[in-house]
C-alpha positions in Angstrom: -7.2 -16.2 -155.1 -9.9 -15.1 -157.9 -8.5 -16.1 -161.2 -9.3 -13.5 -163.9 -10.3 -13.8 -167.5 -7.8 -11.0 -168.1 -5.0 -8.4 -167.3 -7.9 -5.3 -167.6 -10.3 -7.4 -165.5 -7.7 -7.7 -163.1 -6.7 -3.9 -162.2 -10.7 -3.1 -162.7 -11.1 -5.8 -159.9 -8.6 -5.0 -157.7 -9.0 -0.8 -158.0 -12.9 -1.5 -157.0 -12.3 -3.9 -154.3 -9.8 -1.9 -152.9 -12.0 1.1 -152.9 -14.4 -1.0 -150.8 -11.9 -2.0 -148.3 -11.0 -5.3 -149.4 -7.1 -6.1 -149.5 -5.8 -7.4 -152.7 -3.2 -7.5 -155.3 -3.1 -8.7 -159.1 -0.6 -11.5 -159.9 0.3 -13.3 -162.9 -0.6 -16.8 -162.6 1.3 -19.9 -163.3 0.7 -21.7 -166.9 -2.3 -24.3 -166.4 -3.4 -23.2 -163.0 -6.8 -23.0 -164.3 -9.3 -24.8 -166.6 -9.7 -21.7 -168.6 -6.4 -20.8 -168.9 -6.3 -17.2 -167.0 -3.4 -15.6 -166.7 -4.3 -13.4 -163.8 -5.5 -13.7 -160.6 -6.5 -11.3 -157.6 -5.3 -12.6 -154.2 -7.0 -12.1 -150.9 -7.8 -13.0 -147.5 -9.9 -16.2 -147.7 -12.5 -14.9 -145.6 -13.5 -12.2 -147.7 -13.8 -14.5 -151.3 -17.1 -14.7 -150.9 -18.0 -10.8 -150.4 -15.2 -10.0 -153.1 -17.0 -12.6 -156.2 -20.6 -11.0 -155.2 -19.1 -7.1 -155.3 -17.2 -8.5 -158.9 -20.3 -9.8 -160.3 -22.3 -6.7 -159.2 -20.0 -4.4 -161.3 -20.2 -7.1 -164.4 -16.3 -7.7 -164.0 -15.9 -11.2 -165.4 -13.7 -13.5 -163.3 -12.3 -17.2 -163.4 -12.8 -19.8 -160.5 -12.0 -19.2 -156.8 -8.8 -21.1 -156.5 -6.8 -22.2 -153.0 
């Protein structure tokens, strides 16, 4: 799960990885399940985290920590 800085960042994230392939759905995350305090996250198969932060940061769509 990709926790994201907000609810737009969210749906840009998951309409651009899921035009790329990548499986993925937006959820609302529990209070304090980050540092940051992100109320959003994207989750997704583990194996493709890595390839899904590097196509985020490629587009400039800000995102929280990876979280397990």
């Amino acid at each position: 799960m990709i926790a994201m800085s907000s609810l737009t960042y969210a749906l840009r994230g998951e309409e651009l990885l899921k035009g790329g392939g990548i499986v993925v759905r937006v959820i609302k995350l529990p209070q304090g399940s980050t540092k940051k305090g992100c109320a959003y996250g994207l989750v997704l198969p583990c194996a493709l985290a890595s390839e899904a932060l590097t196509r985020l940061e490629r587009a400039g769509i800000r995102h929280g920590d990876l979280l397990r």
